[in-house]
C-alpha positions in Angstrom: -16.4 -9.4 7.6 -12.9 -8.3 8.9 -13.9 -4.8 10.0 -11.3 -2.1 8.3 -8.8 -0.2 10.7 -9.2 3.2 8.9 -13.3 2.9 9.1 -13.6 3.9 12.6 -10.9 6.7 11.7 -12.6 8.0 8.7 -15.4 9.9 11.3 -12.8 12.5 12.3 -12.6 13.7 8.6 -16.1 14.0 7.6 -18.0 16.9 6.7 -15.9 19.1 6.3 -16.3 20.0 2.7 -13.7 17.8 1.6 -14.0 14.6 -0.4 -12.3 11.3 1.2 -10.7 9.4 -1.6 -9.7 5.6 -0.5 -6.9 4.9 -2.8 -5.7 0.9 -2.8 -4.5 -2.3 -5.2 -7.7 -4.0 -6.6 -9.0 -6.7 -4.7 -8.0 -5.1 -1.2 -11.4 -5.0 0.2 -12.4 -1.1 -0.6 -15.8 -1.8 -2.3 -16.6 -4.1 0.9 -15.4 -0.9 3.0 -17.7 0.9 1.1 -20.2 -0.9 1.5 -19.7 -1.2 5.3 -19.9 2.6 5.7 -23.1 2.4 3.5 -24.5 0.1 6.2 -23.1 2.3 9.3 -25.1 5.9 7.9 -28.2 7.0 6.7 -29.5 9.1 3.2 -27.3 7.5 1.0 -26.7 7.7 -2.6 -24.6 4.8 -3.7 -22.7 4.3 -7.1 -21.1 2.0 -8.7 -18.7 3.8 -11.5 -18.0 0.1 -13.0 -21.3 0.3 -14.2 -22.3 2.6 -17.5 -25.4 4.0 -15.9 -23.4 5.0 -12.8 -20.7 6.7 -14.7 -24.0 8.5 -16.8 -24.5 9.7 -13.0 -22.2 12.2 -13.3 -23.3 14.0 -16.7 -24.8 17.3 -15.0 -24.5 20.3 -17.3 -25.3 23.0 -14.8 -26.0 23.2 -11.0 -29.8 23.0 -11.3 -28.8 19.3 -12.7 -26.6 18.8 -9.7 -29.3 19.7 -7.3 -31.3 17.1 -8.5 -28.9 14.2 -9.1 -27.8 14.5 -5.7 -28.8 17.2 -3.4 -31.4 15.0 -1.0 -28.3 13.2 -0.1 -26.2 13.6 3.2 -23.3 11.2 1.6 -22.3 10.4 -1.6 -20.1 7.2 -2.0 -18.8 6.0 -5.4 -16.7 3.0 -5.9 -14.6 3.0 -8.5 -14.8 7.2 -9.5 -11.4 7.1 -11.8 -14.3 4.8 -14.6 -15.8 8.5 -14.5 -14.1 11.6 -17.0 -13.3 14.4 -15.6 -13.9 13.1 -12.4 -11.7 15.8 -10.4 -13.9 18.6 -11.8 -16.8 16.7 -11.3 -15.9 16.3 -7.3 -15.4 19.7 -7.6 -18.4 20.8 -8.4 -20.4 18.8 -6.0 -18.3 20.1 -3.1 -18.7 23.3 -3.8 -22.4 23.5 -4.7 -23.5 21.0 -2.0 -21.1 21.4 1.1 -23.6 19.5 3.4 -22.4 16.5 1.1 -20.3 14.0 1.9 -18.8 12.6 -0.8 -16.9 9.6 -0.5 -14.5 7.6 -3.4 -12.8 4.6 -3.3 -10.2 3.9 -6.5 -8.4 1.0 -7.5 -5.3 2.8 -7.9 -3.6 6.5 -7.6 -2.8 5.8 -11.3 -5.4 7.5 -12.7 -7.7 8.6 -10.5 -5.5 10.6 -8.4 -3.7 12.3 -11.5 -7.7 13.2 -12.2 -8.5 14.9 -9.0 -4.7 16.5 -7.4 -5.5 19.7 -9.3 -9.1 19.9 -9.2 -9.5 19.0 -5.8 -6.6 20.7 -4.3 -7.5 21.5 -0.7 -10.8 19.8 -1.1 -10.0 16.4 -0.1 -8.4 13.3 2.1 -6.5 11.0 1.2 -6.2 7.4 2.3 -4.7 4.0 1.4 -6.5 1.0 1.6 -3.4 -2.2 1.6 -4.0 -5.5 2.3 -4.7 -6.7 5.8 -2.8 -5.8 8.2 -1.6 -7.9 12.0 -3.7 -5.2 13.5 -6.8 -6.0 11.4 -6.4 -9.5 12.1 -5.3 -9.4 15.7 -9.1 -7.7 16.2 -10.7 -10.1 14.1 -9.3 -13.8 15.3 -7.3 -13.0 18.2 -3.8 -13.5 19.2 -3.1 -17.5 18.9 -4.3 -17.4 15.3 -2.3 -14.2 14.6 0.8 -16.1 16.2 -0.7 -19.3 14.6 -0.9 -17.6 11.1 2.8 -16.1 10.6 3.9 -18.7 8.2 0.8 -19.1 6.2 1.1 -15.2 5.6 4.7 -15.2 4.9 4.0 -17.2 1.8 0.2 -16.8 0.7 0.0 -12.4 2.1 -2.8 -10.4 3.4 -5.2 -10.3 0.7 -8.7 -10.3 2.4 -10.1 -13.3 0.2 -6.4 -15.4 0.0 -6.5 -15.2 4.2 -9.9 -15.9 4.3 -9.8 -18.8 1.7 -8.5 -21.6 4.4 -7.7 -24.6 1.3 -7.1 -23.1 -2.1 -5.0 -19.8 -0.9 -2.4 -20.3 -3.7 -5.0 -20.9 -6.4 -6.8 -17.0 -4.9 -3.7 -15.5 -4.8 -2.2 -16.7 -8.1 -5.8 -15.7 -10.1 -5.2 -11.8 -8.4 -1.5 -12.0 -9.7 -2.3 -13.2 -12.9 -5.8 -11.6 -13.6 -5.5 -8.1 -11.4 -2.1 -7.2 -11.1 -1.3 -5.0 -14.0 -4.8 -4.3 -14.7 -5.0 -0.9 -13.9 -1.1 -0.3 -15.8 -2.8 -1.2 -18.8 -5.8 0.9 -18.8 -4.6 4.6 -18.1 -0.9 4.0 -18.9 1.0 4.0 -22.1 2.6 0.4 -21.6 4.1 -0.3 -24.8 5.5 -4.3 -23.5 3.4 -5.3 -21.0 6.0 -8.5 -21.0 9.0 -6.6 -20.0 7.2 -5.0 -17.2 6.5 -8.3 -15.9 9.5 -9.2 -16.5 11.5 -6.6 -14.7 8.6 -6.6 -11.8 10.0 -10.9 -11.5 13.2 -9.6 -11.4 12.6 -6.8 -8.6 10.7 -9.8 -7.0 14.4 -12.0 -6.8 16.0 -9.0 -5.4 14.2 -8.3 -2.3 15.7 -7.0 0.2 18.6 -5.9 -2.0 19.8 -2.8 -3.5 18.8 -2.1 -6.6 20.8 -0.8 -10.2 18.4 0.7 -12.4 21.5 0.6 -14.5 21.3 -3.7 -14.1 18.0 -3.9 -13.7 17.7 -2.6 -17.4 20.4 -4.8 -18.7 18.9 -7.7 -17.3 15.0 -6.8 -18.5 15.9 -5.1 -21.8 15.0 -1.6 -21.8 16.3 1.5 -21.1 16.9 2.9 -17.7 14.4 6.0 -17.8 12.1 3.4 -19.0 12.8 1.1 -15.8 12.4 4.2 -13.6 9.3 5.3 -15.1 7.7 1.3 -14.6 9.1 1.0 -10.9 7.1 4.8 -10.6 3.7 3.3 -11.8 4.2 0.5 -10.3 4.3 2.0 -6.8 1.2 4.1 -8.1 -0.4 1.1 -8.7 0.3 -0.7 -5.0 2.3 -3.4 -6.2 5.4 -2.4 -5.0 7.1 1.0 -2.9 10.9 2.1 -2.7 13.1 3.0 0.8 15.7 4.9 -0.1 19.2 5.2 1.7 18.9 7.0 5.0 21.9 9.5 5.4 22.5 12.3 7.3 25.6 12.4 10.3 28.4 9.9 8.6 30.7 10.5 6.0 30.6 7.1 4.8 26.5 6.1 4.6 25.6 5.5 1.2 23.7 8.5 0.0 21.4 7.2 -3.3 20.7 3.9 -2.9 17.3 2.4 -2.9 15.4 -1.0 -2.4 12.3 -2.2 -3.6 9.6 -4.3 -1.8 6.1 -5.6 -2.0 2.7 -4.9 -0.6 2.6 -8.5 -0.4 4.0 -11.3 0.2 1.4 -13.5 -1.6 2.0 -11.2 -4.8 5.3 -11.9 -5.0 5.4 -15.3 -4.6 2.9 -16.1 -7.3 5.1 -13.7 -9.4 8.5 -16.3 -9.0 5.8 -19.2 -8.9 7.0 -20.0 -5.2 4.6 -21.1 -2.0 7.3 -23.6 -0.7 6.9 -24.0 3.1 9.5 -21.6 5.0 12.1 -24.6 5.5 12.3 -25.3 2.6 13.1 -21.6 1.1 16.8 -19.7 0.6 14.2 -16.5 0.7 12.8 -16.5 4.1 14.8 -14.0 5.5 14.1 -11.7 2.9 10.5 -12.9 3.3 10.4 -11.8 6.8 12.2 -8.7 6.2 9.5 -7.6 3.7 6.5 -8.5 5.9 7.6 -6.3 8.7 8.6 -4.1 7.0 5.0 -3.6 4.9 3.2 -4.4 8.1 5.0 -1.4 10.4 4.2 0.6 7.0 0.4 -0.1 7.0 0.0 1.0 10.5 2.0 4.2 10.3 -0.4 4.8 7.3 -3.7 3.8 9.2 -2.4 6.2 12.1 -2.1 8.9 9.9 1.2 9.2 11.0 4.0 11.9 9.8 6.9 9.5 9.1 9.7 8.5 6.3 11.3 4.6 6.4 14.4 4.2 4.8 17.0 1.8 5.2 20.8 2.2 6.5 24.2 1.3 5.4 27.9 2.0 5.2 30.1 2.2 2.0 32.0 -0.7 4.8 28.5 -3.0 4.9 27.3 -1.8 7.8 23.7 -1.9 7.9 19.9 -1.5 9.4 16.8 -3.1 8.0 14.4 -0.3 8.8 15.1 3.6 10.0 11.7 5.2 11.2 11.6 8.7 11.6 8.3 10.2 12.8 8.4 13.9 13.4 12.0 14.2 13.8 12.3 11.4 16.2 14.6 8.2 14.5 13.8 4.4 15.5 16.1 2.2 14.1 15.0 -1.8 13.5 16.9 -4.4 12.6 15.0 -7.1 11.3 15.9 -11.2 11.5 14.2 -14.4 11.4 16.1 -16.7 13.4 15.6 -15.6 16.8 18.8 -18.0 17.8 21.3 -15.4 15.2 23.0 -13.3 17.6 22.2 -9.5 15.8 22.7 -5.8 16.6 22.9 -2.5 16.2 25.8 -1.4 14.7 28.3 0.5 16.8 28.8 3.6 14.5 25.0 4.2 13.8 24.4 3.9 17.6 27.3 6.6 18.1 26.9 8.4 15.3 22.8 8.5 16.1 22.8 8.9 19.7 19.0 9.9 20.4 17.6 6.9 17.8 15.6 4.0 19.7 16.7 1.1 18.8 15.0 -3.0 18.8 15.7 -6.0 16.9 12.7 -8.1 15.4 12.2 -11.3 15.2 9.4 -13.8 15.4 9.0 -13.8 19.1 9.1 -9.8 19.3 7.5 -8.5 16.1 3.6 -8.2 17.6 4.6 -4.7 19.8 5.8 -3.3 16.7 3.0 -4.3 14.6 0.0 -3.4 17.1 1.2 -0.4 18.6 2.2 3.5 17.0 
């Protein structure tokens, strides 16, 4: 097993009368988390909300009922807790009526279970993301020649725990979550009215990457209206597929102010979506390839550090621009980001003058592992 980042980091949070709720895309390893931290403590009461007699679990009327179901128990995990009604109040009242609890919930997306337990649980939990694999992750697991080894093979198949483990059918693994998984969630706790034009608008985010997107074109393109495209791009960052970086603007008169991209979680994910796993010389997308799996990658371990940070991207009404602006408590890194290490690239002048305390780097395949191993 490829031993999780955040489980060594989840110690730090326990009992303390909170709930820890593990939030990620299905198929991202959190039921095999789950069961790792199962295997790593004592007294505890597993449960498995996919199944009907682990949602009947939860059907306590009163505290005496509580007690019973689960008060000889030092942790409570439950895989799967948005399957469960009224889950939030349900957490709620476990916490409060058995504080020497630990309860512990993993969900295959914020979609439903988070809108379940926000209110209910306010001040009464931790959050955490579970993505796909990250170059940390795998740089502990295998070591740094199949890391360096691996770059291509993760550019086009992604980090999927059973697509990087599967060494000869990775496009068939990958292509079954795509087609099987992806908008599984969507489906079940959202009003999706044309499941085809979400796909269809998702392909057509996935030939943009790396671009700035019109919700106003994107619409014309799909075939729906723009509050409609803006509430799909929402659910679909709620659901792990994909996440916005938004303009970042703040000194010059002439940075765009509104602007927004869209990327993936995966690679893998959006590759199957074009139907693309062409070898990297034989692509027109690499570089946007590239830009998106540093880009995700520096994302997952600001995430698994816990880290207080924003990333954004930068440009000029004049095309100036940065791939990735960090800024983690106050302090601004600015990344450009390019695959051909030959390419001569830079900062541009007027961010470097007009940002004088930013750090700067350029990333390409020969730097990229500082950046992706290190806070």
């Amino acid at each position: 097993m490829i031993t999780r980042t955040i489980h060594g980091k989840l110690q730090a949070y326990m009992h303390k009368q909170r709930a820890l709720i593990l939030y990620g895309a299905r198929r991202t390893g959190k039921t095999t988390l789950l069961n790792a931290i199962a295997e790593s403590i004592s007294n505890v009461h597993y449960i498995n909300c996919d199944l009907i007699d682990g949602q009947e679990a939860f059907n306590f009327k009163n505290k005496e009922e509580l007690q019973y179901n689960f008060g000889q128990y030092a942790y409570l995990l439950i895989d799967e807790a948005q399957r469960v009604a009224d889950i939030g109040i349900k957490l709620k009242a476990i916490i409060d009526a058995l504080p020497q609890l630990q309860v512990i919930a993993t969900g295959s997306s914020s979609l439903d279970l988070s809108n379940r337990t926000n209110e209910p649980l306010t001040g009464r939990k931790f959050e955490f993301i579970i993505p796909p694999l990250s170059t940390a992750e795998l740089y502990n697991y295998e070591g740094i020649n199949a890391v360096k080894s691996g770059l291509a093979q993760r550019l086009i198949y992604g980090n999927y725990p059973e697509v990087y483990l599967e060494r000869n059918m990775p496009q068939e693994v990958v292509k079954e979550i795509a087609g099987s998984y992806l908008f599984k969630d969507l489906l079940s706790f959202q009003d999706i009215k044309r499941p085809d034009l979400l796909k269809k608008m998702l392909i057509a985010l996935a030939f943009q990457l790396g671009c700035e997107v019109s919700y106003t074109e994107l619409a014309n393109t799909v075939g729906m209206d723009k509050k409609t495209v803006d509430r799909y791009i929402g659910l679909l960052e709620q659901s792990f597929i994909i996440y916005r970086l938004g303009s970042f603007s703040k000194n010059l008169r002439n940075e765009l102010k509104r602007a927004n991209k869209v990327y993936f979680w995966d690679n893998g994910i959006r590759n199957a979506l074009i139907n693309n796993f062409s070898p990297l010389d034989k692509r027109n997308d690499t570089g946007a390839l590239w830009e998106n799996y540093i880009i995700t990658e520096r994302r997952k371990l600001m995430l698994t550090n816990r880290a207080n940070f924003d990333h954004y991207f930068w440009r000029t009404t004049s095309q100036q621009e940065i791939d990735l602006i960090e800024v983690e408590n106050g302090e601004i890194s600015a990344f450009e980001i390019k695959w051909n290490p030959e390419k001569k690239a830079k900062i541009p002048l007027s961010f470097s003058k007009g940002y004088l305390a930013a750090k700067t780097a350029i990333i390409n395949p020969q730097t990229y592992l500082q950046l992706m191993l290190s806070g």
